[in-house]
C-alpha positions in Angstrom: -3.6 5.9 -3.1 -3.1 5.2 0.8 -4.1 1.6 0.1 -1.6 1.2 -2.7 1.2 2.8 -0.9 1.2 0.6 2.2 1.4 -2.6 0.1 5.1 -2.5 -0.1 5.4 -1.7 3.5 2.9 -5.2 4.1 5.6 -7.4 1.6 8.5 -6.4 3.1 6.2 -7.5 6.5 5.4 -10.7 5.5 8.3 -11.6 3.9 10.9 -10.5 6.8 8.3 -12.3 9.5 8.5 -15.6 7.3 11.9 -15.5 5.8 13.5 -17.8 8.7 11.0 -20.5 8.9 12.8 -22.7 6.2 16.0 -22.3 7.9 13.8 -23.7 11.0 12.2 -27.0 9.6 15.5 -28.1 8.3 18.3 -27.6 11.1 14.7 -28.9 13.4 15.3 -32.2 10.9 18.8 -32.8 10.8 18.7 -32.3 15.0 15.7 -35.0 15.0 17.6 -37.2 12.5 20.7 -37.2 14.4 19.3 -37.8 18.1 17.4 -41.2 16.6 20.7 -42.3 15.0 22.6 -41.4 18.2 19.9 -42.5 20.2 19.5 -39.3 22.1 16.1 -39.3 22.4 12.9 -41.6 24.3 11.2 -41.3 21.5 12.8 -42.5 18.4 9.5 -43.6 16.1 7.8 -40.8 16.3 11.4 -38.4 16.0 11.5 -40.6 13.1 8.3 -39.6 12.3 8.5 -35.9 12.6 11.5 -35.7 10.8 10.3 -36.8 7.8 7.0 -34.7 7.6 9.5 -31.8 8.4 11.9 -32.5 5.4 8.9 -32.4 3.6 6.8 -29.6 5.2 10.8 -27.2 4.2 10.4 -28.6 0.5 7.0 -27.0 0.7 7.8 -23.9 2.2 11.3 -22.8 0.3 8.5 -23.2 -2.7 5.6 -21.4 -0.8 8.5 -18.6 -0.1 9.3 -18.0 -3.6 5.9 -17.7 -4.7 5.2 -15.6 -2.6 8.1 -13.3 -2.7 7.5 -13.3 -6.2 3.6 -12.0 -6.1 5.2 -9.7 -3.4 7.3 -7.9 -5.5 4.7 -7.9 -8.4 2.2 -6.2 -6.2 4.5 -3.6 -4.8 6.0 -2.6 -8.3 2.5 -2.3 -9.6 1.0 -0.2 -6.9 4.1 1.9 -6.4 3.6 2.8 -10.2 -0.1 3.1 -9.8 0.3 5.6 -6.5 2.8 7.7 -8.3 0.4 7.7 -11.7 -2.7 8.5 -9.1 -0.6 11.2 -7.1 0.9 13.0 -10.1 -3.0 13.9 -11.5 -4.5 14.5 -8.9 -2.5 17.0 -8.0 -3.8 19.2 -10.5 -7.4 19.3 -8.9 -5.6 19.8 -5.4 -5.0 23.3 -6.2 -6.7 25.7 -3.9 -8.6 28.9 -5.5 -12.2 29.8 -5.2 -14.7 30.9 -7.7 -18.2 29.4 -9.0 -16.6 28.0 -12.0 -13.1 26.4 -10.5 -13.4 23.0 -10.1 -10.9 22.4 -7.5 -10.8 21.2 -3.7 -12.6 24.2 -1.8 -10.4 26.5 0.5 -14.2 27.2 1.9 -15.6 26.1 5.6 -19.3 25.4 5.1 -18.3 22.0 2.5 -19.0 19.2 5.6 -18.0 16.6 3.6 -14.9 17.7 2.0 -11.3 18.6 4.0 -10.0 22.3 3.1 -7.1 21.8 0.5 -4.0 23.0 3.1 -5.2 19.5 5.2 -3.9 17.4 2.0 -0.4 15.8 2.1 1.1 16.8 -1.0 -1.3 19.9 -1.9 0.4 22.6 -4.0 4.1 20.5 -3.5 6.2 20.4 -6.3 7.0 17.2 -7.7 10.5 17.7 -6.6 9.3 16.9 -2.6 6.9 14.0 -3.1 8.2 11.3 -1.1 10.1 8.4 -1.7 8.6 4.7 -1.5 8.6 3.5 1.9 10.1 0.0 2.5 9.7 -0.1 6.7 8.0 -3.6 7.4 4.1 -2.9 8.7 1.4 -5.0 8.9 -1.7 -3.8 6.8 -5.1 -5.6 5.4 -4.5 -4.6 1.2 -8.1 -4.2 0.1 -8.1 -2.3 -3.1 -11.5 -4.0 -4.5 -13.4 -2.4 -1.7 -12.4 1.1 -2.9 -14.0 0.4 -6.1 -17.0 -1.2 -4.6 -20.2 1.3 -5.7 -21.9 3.7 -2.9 -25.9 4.6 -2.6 -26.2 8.4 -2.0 -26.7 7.6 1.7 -23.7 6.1 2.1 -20.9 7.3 4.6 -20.6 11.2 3.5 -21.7 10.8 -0.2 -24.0 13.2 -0.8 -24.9 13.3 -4.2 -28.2 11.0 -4.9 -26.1 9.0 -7.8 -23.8 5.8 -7.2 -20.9 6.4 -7.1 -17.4 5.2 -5.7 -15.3 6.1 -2.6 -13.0 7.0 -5.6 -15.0 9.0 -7.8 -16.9 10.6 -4.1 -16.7 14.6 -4.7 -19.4 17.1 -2.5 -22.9 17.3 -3.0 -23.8 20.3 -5.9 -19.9 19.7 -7.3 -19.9 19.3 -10.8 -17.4 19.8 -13.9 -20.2 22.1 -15.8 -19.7 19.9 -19.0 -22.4 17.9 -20.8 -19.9 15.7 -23.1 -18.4 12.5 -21.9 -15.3 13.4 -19.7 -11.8 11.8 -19.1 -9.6 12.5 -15.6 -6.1 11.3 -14.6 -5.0 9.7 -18.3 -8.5 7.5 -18.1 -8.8 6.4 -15.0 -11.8 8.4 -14.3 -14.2 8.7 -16.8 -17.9 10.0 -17.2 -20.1 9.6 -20.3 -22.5 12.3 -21.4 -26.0 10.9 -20.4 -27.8 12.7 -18.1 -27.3 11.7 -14.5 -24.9 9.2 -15.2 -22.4 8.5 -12.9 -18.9 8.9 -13.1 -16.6 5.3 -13.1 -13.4 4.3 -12.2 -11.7 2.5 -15.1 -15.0 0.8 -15.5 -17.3 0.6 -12.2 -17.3 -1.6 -9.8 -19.2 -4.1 -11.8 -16.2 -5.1 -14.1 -13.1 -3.3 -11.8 -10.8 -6.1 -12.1 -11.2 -7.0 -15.7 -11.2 -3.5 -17.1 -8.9 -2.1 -14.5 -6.6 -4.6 -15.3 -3.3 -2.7 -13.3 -5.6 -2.2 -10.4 -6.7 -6.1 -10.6 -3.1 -7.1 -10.7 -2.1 -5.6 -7.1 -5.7 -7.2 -5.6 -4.7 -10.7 -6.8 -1.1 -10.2 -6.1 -2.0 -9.6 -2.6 -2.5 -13.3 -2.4 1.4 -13.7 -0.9 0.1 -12.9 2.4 -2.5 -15.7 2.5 -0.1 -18.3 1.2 2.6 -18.5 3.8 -0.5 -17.6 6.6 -1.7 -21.2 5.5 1.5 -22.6 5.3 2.1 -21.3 8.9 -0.5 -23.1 10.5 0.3 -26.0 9.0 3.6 -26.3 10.4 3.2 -24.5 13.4 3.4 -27.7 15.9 6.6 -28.2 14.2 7.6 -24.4 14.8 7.0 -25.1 17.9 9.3 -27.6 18.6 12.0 -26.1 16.6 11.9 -22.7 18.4 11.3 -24.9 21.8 8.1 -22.9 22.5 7.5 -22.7 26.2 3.3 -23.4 25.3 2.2 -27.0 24.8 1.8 -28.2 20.6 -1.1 -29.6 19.6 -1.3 -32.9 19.2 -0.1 -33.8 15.6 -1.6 -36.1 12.7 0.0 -37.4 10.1 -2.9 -38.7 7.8 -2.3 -41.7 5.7 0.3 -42.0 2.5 1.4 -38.3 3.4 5.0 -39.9 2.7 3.6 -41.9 -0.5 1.3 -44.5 -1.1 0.3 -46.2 1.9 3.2 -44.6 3.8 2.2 -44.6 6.5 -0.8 -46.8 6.0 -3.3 -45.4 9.0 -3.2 -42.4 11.0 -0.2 -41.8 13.0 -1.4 -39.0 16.5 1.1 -37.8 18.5 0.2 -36.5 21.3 1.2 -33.8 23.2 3.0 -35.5 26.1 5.3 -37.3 23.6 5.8 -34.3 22.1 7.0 -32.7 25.3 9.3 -35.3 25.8 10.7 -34.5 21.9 11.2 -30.7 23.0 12.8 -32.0 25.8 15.1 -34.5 24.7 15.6 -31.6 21.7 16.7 -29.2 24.1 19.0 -31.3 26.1 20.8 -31.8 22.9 21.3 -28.5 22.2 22.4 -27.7 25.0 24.8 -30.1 24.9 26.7 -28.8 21.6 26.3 -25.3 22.8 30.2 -25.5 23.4 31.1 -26.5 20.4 28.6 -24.9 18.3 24.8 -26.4 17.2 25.7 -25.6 13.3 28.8 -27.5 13.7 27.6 -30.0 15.4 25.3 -30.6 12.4 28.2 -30.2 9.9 29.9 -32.8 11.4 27.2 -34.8 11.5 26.2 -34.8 7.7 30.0 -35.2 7.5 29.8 -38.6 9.4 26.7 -39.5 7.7 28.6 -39.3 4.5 30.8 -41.6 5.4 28.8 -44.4 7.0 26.7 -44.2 3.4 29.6 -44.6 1.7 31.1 -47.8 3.5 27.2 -49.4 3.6 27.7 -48.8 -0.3 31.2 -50.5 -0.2 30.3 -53.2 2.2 27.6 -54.1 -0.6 29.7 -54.4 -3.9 32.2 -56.5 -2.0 
């Protein structure tokens, strides 16, 4: 339940840490674009250069965003449902009581491997103070597979000799007293009636993702963190001159027909001194139209470019 109830927290993370860099890569292009036209900057080819893998690098990441925001929300919907399914169950077996034959969490001492039921969140609550779905961002590893994943006796306070599951894990000599095949929590937990057979989680850890389809859903939806991660380091010499990084780039390649086919037609490196001189030139620029205002500066800008497209267009049908 604690793994499905922090991936909401984790989408609303990734998403809020990533939801600016589109904005980035395109004002970083239009500021390129117009210090080559108005020849603000030493380094005009590769500007040129940058530029264009930028345009192209935003494309990719407005797409990479929506993706991902889209898995996001898929994941967090499903495991909010899930947690809430999980939490409203297993509350019945959290009631405290003692007794050979109650099959609940022990109120005992001598159980090493088991908490007292007071020490659960939620123990004995009524459903009326269960809490709502936290949004605040946090950055967690979502691993629901590996609570699924089957556990030798030996195995990190399992004491029973059987395999079992971190999710189907109860104290050693704890039992439900039935020989017939067994159903918890609406058929998420199920046993069958052999002898020493152990129980399974919507199907073992063999099959989890096909037979627990829901549960499979949230694992493979998880995938939104990954994607913009990659994208990330792909553009993160270009982050860095956008957000004029006090650290060095790396040097940056642009391998051939990125733009198209044979465009450009070798290699292009740039190293990390021109790219210095880029940031540079990039700041000075900046700084320049801090008066008046960077955005407007680029309004104006697209505004002029407009115009000398226009008369170009003219000045060719005349």
């Amino acid at each position: 339940v604690l793994k499905l109830k922090v991936v909401t927290k984790t989408a609303v993370h990734v998403l809020e840490t990533h939801k600016g860099t589109t904005q980035k890569l395109t004002n970083l292009q239009q500021d390129l674009v117009a210090m080559v036209v108005n020849e603000k900057t030493t380094a005009a080819k590769e500007a040129t250069l940058i530029a264009r893998l930028v345009r192209q690098k935003a494309e990719a990441a407005t797409t990479a965003f929506q993706e991902a925001a889209i898995s996001a929300f898929k994941a967090s919907a499903s495991a909010a449902y899930l947690a809430g399914q999980i939490t409203k169950g297993a509350r019945l077996l959290l009631t405290t009581g003692t007794g050979s034959s109650l099959h609940c969490i022990s109120t005992g001492t001598a159980h090493t491997a088991e908490q007292q039921a007071p020490k659960y969140s939620g123990c004995n609550v009524p459903e009326t103070g269960s809490a709502v779905l936290d949004t605040t961002a946090q950055q967690t590893a979502i691993n629901v597979e590996e609570k699924f994943t089957a556990l030798s006796g030996a195995a990190g306070k399992v004491t029973i000799s059987a395999t079992t599951s971190k999710m189907l894990h109860h104290n050693g000599g704890v039992y439900t007293g039935e020989t017939r095949a067994l159903t918890y929590l609406e058929g998420l937990i199920t046993t069958s009636a052999a002898v020493g057979d152990a129980p399974t989680w919507n199907g073992g850890a063999a099959n989890w993702q096909s037979a627990a389809k829901s549960f499979g859903a949230v694992h493979t939806a998880k995938k939104f963190d990954t994607q913009l991660t990659s994208l990330q380091q792909e553009i993160k010499v270009m982050l860095n001159l956008a957000d004029l990084e006090e650290a060095d780039p790396e040097k940056l390649k642009i391998e051939v027909a990125t733009f198209g086919a044979k465009d450009p037609a070798t290699q292009q490196t740039i190293d990390v001194p021109t790219l210095n001189r880029i940031k540079a030139d990039l700041k000075k620029y900046r700084t320049v139209h801090e008066a008046k205002g960077i955005e407007r500066t680029r309004a104006d800008f697209f505004k002029e470019q407009i115009k000398v497209n226009k008369t170009a267009c003219d000045l060719g049908q005349s």
